[in-house]
C-alpha positions as CSV (number, residue, x, y, z in Angstrom):
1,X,-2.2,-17.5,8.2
2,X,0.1,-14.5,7.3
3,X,-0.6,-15.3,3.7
4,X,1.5,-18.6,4.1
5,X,1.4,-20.7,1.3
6,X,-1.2,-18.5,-0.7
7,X,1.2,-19.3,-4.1
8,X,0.1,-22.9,-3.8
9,X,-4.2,-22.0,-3.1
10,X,-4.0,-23.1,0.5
11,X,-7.8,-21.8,1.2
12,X,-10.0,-21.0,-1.7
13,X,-10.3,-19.1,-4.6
14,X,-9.5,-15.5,-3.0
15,X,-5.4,-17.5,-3.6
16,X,-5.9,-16.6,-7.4
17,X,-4.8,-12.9,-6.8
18,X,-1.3,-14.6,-5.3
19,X,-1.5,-17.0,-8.3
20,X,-3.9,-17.7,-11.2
21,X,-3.0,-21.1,-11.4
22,X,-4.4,-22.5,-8.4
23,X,-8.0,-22.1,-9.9
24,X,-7.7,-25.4,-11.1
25,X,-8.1,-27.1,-7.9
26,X,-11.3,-25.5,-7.8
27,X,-14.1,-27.2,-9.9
28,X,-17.3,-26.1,-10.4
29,X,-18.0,-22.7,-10.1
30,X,-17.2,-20.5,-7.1
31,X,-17.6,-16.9,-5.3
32,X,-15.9,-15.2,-2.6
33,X,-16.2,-12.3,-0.7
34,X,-14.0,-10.3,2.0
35,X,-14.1,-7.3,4.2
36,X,-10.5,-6.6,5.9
37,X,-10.5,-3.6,8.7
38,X,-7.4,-2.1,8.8
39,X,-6.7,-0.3,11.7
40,X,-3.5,1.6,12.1
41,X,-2.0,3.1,14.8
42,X,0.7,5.6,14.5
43,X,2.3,8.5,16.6
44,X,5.2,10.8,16.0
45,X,7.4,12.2,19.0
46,X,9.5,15.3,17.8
47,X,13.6,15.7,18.6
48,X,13.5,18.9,16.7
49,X,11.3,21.2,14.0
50,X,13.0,24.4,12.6
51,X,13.0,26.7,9.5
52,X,15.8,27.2,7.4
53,X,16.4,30.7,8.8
54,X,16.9,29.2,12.3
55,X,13.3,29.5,13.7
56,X,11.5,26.8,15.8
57,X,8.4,25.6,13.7
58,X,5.3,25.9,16.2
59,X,2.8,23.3,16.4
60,X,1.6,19.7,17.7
61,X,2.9,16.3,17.4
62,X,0.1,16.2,14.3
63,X,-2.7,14.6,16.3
64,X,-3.2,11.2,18.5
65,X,-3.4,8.4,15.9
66,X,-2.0,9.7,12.1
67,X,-3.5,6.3,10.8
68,X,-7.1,6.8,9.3
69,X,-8.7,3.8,10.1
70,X,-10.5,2.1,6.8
71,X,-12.2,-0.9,5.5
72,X,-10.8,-3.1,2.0
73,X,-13.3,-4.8,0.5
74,X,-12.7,-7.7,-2.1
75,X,-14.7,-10.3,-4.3
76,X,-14.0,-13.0,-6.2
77,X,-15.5,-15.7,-8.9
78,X,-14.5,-18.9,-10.7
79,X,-16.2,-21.1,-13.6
80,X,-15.1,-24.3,-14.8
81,X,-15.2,-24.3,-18.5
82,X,-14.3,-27.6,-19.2
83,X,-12.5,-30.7,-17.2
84,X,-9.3,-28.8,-17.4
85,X,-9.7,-25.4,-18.4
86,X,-11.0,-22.6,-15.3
87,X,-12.0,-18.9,-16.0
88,X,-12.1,-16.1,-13.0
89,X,-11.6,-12.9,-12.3
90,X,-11.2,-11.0,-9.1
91,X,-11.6,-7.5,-7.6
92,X,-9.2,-6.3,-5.1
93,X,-7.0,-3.3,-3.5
94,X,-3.2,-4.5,-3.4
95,X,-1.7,-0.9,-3.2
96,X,-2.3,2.0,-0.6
97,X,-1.7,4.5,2.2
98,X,-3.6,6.8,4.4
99,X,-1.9,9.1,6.3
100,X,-3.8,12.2,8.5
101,X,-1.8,15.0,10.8
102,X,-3.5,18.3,11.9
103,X,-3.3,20.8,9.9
104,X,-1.1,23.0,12.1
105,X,1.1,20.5,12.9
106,X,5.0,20.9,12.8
107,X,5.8,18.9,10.4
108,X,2.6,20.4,8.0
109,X,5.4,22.0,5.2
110,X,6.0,18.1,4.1
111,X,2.6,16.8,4.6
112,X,-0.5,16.8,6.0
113,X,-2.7,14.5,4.3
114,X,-1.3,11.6,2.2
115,X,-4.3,9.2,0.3
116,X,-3.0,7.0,-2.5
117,X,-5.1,4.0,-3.1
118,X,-4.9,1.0,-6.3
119,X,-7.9,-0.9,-7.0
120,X,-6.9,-3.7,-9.4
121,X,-9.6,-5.7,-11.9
122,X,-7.5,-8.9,-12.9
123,X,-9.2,-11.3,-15.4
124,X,-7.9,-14.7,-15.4
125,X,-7.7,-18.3,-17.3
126,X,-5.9,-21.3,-15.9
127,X,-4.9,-24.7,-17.6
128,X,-4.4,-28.1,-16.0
129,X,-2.0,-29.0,-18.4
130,X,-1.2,-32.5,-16.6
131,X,-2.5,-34.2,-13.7
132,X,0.2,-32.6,-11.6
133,X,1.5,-28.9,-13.7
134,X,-1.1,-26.4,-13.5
135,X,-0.4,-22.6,-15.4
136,X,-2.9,-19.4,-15.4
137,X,-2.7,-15.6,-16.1
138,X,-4.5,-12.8,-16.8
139,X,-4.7,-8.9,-17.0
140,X,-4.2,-6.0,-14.8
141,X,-6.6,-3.3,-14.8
142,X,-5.6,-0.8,-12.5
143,X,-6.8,2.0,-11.5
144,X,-5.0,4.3,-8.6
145,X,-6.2,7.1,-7.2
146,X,-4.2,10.1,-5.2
147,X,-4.9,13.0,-2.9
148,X,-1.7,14.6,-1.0
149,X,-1.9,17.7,0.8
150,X,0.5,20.1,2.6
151,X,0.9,24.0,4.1
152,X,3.3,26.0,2.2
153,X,5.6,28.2,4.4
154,X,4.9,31.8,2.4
155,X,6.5,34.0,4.9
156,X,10.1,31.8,4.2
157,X,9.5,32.2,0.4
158,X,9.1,35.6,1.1
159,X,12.5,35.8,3.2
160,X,14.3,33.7,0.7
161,X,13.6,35.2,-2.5
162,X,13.9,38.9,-0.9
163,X,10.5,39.8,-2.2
164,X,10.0,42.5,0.8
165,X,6.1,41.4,1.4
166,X,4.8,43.4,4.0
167,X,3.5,41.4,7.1
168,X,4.9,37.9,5.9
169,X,6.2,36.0,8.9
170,X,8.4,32.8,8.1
171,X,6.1,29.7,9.9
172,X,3.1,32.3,10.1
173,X,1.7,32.9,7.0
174,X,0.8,30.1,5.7
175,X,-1.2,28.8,2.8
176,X,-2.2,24.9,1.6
177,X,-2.1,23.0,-1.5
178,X,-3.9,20.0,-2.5
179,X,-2.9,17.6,-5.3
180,X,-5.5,15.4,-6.9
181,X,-4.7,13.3,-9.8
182,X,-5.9,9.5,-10.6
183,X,-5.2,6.8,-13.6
184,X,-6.1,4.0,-15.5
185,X,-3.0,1.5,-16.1
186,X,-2.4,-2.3,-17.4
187,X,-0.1,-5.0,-16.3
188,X,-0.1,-8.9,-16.2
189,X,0.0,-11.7,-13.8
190,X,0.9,-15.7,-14.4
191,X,1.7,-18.4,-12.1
192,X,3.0,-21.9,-12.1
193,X,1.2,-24.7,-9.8
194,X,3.3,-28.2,-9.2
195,X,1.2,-31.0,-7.2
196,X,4.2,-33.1,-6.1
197,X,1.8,-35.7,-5.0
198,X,-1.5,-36.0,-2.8
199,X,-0.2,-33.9,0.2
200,X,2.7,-31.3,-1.4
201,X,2.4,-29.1,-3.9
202,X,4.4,-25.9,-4.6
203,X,3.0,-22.4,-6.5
204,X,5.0,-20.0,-8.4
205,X,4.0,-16.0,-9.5
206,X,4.6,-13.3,-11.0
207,X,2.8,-9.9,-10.9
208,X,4.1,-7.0,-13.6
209,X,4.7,-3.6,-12.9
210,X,2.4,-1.1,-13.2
211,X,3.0,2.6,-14.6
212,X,0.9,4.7,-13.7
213,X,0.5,8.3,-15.2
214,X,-1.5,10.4,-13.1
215,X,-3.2,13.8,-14.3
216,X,-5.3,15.9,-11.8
217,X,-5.4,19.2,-10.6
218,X,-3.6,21.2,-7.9
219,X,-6.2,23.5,-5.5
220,X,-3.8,26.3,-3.5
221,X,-5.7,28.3,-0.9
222,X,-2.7,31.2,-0.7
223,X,-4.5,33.5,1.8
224,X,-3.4,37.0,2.2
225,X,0.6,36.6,1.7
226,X,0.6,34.0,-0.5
227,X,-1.6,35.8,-2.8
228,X,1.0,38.4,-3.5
229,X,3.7,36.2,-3.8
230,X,1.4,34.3,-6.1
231,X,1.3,38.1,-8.1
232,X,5.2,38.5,-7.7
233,X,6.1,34.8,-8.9
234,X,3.0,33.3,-11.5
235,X,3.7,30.5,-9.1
236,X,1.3,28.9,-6.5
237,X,-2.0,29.2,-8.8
238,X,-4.3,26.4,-9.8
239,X,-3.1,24.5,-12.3
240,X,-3.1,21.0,-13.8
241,X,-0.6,18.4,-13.2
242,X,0.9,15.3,-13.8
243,X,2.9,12.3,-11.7
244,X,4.3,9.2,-13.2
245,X,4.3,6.6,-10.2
246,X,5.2,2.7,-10.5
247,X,3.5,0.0,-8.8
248,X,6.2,-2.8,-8.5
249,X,6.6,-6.0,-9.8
250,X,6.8,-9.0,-7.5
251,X,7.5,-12.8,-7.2
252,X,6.4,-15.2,-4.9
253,X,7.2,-18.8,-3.9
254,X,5.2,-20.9,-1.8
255,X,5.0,-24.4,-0.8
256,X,1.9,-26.4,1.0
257,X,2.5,-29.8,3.1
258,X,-0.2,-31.9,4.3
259,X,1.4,-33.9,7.9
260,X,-1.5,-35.7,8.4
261,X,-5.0,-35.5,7.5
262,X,-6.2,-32.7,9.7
263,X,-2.4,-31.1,10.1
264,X,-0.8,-28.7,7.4
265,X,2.0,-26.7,7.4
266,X,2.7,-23.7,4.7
267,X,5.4,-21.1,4.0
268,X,5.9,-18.4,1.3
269,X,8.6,-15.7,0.3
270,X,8.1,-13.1,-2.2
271,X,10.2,-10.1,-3.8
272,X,9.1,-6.7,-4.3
273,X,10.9,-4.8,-6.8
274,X,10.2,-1.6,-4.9
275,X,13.3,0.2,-6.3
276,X,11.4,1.6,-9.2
277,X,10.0,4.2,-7.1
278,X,13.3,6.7,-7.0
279,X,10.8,9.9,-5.7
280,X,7.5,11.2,-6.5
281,X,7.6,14.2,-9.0
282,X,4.6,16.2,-9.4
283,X,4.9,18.3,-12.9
284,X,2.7,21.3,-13.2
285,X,1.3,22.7,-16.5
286,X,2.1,26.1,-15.0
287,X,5.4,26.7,-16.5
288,X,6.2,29.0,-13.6
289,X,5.7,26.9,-11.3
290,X,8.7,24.3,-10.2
291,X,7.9,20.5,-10.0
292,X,7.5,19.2,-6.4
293,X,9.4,16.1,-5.8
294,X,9.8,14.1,-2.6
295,X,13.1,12.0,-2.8
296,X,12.1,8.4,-2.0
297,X,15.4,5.5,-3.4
298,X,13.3,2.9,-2.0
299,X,14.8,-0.5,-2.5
300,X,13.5,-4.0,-3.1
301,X,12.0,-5.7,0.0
302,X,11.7,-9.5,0.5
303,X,8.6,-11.1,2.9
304,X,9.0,-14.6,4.7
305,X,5.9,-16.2,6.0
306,X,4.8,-19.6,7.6
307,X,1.9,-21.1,8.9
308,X,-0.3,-23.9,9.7
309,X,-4.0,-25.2,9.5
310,X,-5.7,-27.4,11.6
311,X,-9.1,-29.4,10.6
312,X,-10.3,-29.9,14.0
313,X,-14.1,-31.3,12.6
314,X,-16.2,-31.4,9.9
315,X,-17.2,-28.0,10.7
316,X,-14.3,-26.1,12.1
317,X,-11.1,-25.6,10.7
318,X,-8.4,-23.0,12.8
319,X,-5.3,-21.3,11.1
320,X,-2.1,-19.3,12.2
321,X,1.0,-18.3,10.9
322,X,3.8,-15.6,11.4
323,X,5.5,-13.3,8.8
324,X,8.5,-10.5,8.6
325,X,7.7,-7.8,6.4
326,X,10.6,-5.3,5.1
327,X,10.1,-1.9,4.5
328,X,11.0,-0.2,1.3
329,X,11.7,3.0,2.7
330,X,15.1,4.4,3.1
331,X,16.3,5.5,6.7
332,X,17.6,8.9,5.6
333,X,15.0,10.0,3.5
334,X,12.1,8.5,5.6
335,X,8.9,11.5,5.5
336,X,6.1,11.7,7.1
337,X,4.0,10.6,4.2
338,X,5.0,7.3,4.6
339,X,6.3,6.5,8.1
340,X,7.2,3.3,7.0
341,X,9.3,0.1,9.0
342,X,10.4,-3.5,9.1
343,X,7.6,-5.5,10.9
344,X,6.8,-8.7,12.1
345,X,3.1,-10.0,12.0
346,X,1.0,-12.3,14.3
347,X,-2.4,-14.1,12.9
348,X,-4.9,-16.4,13.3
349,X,-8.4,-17.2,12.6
350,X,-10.6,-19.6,11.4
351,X,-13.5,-21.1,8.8
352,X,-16.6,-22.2,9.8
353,X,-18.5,-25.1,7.2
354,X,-22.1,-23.6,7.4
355,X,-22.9,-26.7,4.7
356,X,-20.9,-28.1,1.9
357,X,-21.0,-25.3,-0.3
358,X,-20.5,-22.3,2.1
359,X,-18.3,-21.5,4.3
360,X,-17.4,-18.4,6.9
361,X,-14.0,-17.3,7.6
362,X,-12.4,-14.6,9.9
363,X,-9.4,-14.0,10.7
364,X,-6.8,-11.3,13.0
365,X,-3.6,-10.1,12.5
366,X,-1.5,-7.8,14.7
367,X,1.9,-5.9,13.1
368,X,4.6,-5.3,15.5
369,X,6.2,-2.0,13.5
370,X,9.6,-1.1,14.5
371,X,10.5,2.8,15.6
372,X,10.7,4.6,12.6
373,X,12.7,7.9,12.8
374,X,12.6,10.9,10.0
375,X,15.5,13.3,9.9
376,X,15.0,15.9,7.3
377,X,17.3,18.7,6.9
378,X,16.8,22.1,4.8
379,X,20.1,20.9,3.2
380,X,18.6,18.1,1.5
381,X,17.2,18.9,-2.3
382,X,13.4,20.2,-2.2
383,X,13.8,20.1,1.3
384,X,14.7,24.0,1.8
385,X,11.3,25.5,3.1
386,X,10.0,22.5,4.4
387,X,12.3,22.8,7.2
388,X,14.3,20.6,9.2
389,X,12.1,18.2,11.0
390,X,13.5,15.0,13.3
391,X,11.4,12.5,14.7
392,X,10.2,9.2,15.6
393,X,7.1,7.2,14.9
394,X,5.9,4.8,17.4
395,X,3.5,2.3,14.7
396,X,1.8,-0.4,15.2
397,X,-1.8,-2.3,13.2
398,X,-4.3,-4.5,13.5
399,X,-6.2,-5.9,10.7
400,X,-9.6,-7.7,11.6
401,X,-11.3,-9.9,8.5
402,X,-14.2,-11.8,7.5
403,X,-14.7,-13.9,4.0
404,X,-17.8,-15.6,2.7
405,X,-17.4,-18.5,0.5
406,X,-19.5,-20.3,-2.0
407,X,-19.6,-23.1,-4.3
408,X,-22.0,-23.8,-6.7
């Protein structure tokens, strides 16, 4: 159902990781358990790829689909310690991207493979604290995980910095680097729950930040020119490193109507404070080397959803909703890292009652992405031998899941 009305535990426990608080309409005790498929689909068309000295960058498009596709799994578990008093805790990944061109692509000076994921253990209580005002929270425990690759454009170092390297071509000798870095972070989550009467009740949320500081290691393969401006510089040798990146905090809203007794409706907004994340800077612990930082000024986003759920028998119940999604990512400094765009999604699935304590659902939603265009310029800060690059991404996803319920 696009998430619709997920504040307000419209389906089952797997709602507590929008808001703790709905636990309490769960009694007894109670698992859960997901696989989502997410299958992107992205390509990039270029206008124009060229080095700061004027040259076209040779190369492909960076491949037929840049979206890995990749499968999320979740779980879930509730316990009723007393008549009004619920424990849980749940396992989930709220945060990530995958992004895959080929290696010789032309955009391969700003990236070639981009793999940030954030698993998140969140612990929760919840409190009926009268027959209609539910609260709950809990901890964050989360840990993220990053891998981001590119080629490093040796022959334009060379040219730049007049280092006179014999047999160094700008766009033709080439070398790679690969960052690698993970963490361990904590944040908090609580949530309001307000059963108007019988058939409305509306859910409140909150989700902290999280910030994360990653420490890894950064692999360079230089190759044969790269190895003597490595000798020339200090630069561009193994070394550790470090990133400091936020995961954002967010609010949601939602609200839940019964119309009948088989007829529901449901709708949610929530805010992402997604302007925390100014740029990624990676620091290295080799003082001769300069950080690398990707300019980002992304800015808070808002998502709109509505849906509606239809009990059509004892065993069958059927679901849809619609939802408009806005990108963080601003226009101008748009890379291909994160291709990112407004889009609108389309779901629906279902639940089938196996018996009264189990139940199957499944569920598909398409996301119609808008065009998103890059337009990188050598002008821009960092951005001098990475090379102009100007673009657009035709995107688009579907996400298949399937969820296992059970009460005992």
């Amino acid at each position: 159902s696009a998430f619709a009305g997920a504040p307000t535990g419209a389906e089952d426990i797997s709602t507590m990781a929008s808001n703790p608080a709905v636990l309490t309409r769960f009694p007894g005790q109670n698992f859960s358990s997901s696989l989502t498929g997410i299958i992107p689909h992205g390509k990039f068309s270029k206008s124009r790829a060229t080095l700061i000295g004027g040259q076209t960058t040779t190369g492909g498009n960076g491949g037929e689909d840049i979206g890995p596709d990749f499968v999320v799994p979740s779980i879930y578990y509730s316990g009723q310690v007393s008549r009004n008093f619920m424990v849980g805790a749940s396992i989930t990944a709220p945060f990530g991207l995958v992004t895959q061109y080929d290696a010789d692509w032309v955009g391969r000076y700003h990236a070639i493979q981009s793999d940030i994921r954030s698993y998140n253990f969140n612990p929760v209580v919840a409190y009926k604290a009268t027959p209609q005002l539910s609260v709950g929270g809990g901890l964050q425990f989360a840990y993220t995980r990053g891998v981001l690759t590119k080629a490093i454009d040796f022959g334009t170092i060379n040219a730049v910095n007049s280092l006179g390297i014999t047999g160094a071509v700008p766009g033709g000798s080439d070398g790679i680097v690969n960052l690698e870095a993970d963490d361990l972070a904590i944040g908090y989550n609580f949530g309001l729950l307000y059963e108007i009467d019988h058939s409305t009740r509306i859910g409140a949320a909150y989700r902290s930040k999280i910030i994360n500081q990653l420490d890894g290691m950064a692999y360079f393969n230089n190759r044969t020119v790269g190895n003597a401006v490595s000798n020339l510089t200090g630069q561009f040798k193994n070394s550790g490193v470090h990133a400091n990146l936020t995961l954002p905090e967010s609010i949601s809203v939602g609200v839940y109507h019964d119309l009948s007794p088989r007829l529901a409706v449901m709708a949610q907004v929530a805010w992402t404070a997604w302007s925390r994340v100014k740029e990624l800077r990676v620091v290295f612990n080799n003082t001769a080397q300069p950080d690398d930082v990707t300019s980002a000024s992304w800015h808070n986003t808002m998502f709109y959803s509505v849906g509606a759920t239809y009990k059509w028998n004892d065993s069958w119940t059927w679901r849809t909703g619609v939802a408009y999604d806005e990108t963080p990512v601003t226009d101008g400094l748009r890379t291909p890292r994160i291709p990112d765009q407004n889009r609108f999604w389309i779901s629906a699935g279902g639940r089938y009652q196996i018996n009264p304590r189990s139940a199957i659902d499944f569920g598909y939603t398409h996301l119609f992405i808008k065009d998103a265009s890059v337009n990188l310029s050598t002008s821009a800060a960092n951005n001098a031998v990475r090379g102009n690059l100007v673009g657009t991404f035709k995107l688009s996803a579907d996400v298949l899941a399937v969820h296992y319920t059970l009460t005992f």
